[in-house]
N, C-alpha and C positions, 0 to 999 in steps of 0.2 A: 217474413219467410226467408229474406236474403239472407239474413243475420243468424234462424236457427240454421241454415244450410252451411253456411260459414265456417260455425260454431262445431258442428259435427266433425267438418272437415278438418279444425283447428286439432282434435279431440283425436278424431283415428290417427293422424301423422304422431301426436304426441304419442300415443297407446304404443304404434308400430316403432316408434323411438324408443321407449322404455325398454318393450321387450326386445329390442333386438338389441340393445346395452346390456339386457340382463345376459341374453346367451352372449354375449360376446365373454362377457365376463366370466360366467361360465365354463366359456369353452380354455380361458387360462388359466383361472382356480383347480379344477377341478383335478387335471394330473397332478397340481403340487400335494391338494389334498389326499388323492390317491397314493402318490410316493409317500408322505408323511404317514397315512396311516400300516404302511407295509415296514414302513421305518421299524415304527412303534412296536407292531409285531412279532419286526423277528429280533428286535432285543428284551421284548417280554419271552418267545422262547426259549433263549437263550437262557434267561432267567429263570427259567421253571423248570426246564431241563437242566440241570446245575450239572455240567462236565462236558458236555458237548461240544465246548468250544474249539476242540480238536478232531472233531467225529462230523456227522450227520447228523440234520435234522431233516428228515424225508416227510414230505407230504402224502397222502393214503386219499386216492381223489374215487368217488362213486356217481357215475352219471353225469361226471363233468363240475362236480363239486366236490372241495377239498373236506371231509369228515373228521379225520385226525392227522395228529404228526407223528413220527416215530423218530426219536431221536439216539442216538449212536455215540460211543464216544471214542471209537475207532473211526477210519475212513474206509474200511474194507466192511462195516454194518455187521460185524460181528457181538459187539458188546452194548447188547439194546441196554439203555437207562429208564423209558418205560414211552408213555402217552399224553400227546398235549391234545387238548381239544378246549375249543370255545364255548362259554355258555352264556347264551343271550337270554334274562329276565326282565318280568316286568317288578319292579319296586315302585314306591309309595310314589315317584315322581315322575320318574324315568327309566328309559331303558337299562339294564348296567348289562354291561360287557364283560365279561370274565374268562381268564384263560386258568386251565386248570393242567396240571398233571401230573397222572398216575404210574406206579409203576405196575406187572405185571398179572398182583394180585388183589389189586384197584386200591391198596393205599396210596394216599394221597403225599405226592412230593413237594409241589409248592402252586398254591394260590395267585394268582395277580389280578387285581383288576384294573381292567383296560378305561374304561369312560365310565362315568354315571354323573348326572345330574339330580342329583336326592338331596333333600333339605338342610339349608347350609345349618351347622352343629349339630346335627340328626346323624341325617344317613349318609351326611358326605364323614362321617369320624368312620366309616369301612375302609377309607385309607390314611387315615392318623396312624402320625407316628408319634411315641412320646418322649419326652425328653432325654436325648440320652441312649436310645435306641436306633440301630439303622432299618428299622424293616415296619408294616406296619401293625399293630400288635393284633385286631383282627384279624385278619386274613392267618395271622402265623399261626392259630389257632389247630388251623385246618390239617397241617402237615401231622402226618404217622397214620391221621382217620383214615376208617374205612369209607371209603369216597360213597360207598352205595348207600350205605346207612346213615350218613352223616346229618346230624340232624341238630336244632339250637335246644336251648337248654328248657326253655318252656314247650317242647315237646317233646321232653327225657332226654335229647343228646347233650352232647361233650360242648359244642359249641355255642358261648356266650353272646346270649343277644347283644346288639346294643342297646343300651339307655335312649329310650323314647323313640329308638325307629325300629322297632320289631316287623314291624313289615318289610322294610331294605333287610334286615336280616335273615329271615324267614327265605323272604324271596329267591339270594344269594344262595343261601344253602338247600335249600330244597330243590333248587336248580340242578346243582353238583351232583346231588343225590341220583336224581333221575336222569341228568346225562349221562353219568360214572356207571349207571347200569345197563344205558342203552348202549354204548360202548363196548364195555368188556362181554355185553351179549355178541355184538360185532366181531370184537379179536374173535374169540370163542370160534363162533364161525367158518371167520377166514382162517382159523389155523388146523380146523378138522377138513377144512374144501384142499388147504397147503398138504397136510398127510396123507388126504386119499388118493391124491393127484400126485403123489411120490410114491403110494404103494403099488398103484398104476403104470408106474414108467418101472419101477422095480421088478414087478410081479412079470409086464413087460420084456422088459431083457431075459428073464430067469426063464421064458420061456420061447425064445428063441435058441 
């Protein structure tokens, strides 16, 4: 009895060691990982938004979440370049992560994808480059398309599956498709809420 009483005792101190090595751990890692991933971000921006790097990239936050960016390529937000937003899918393995953006009449300006863990010479060739080229030739696929329609080639769109991961491709794009629409249903929105709320403060004056 002394020994199973022991033994337990042996057993929680180690338990309560473990875990509290793991939060410690934790609690250091996790800002670096955080700054890395903000890192990653706003030079995928940058990258999608192609001219900004003299302007603005403004965040569009609803309820305390960031929804899109709107990127500038002035400092005075006068000469918008179009729409970044994030799309989160599920693919054959993994989550992938994708930044996308559009310009005003939801063609698509540049593709990036952020992470994915999808089957090495499958679905990880969505960021192959090939030889000889700097970008990766997936994703460039994407640029001119109509972001809402966009759609692979085995369901009648422009955009070529890849070879043996049609599901990471599928995934991807039909993602785009359906963010790109909930989106620019969004702009739409906020930019009849912006005009009547000007015809308001107009209508306003005019009649004082």
């Amino acid at each position: 009895m002394k020994d199973i009483f022991r033994f337990a005792i042996t057993l929680t101190v180690v338990a309560l060691s473990a875990a509290g090595s793991l939060v410690w751990i934790n609690s250091i890692t996790k800002p670096k990982i955080r700054l890395q991933q903000e890192n990653v971000l706003t030079e995928a921006l940058a990258y999608v938004l192609g001219g900004s790097e003299k302007g603005v990239i403004e965040p569009v936050q609803e309820n305390g979440e960031i929804v899109y960016y709107k990127g500038f390529r002035d400092k005075d937000k006068t000469a918008l370049i179009g729409y970044a937003f994030l799309v989160p899918c599920q693919g054959y393995s993994s989550t992938i992560q994708t930044l996308v953006a559009i310009d005003s009449s939801g063609a698509i300006l540049a593709v990036k994808i952020l992470s994915q863990q999808e089957t090495p010479g499958l679905g990880t060739r969505c960021e192959e480059i090939l030889s000889g080229e700097s970008d990766p030739w997936w994703q460039r696929q994407f640029v001119g398309q109509n972001g809402s329609e966009v759609a692979v080639d085995k369901d009648g769109g422009p955009i070529r599956a890849i070879t043996g991961a049609t599901i990471t491709s599928r995934a991807v794009t039909n993602g785009i498709a359906s963010r790109t629409r909930y989106l620019l249903e969004k702009i739409r929105c906020t930019s009849d809420e912006q005009r009547t709320l000007q015809n308001d403060i107009i209508g306003g004056s005019h009649g004082r």
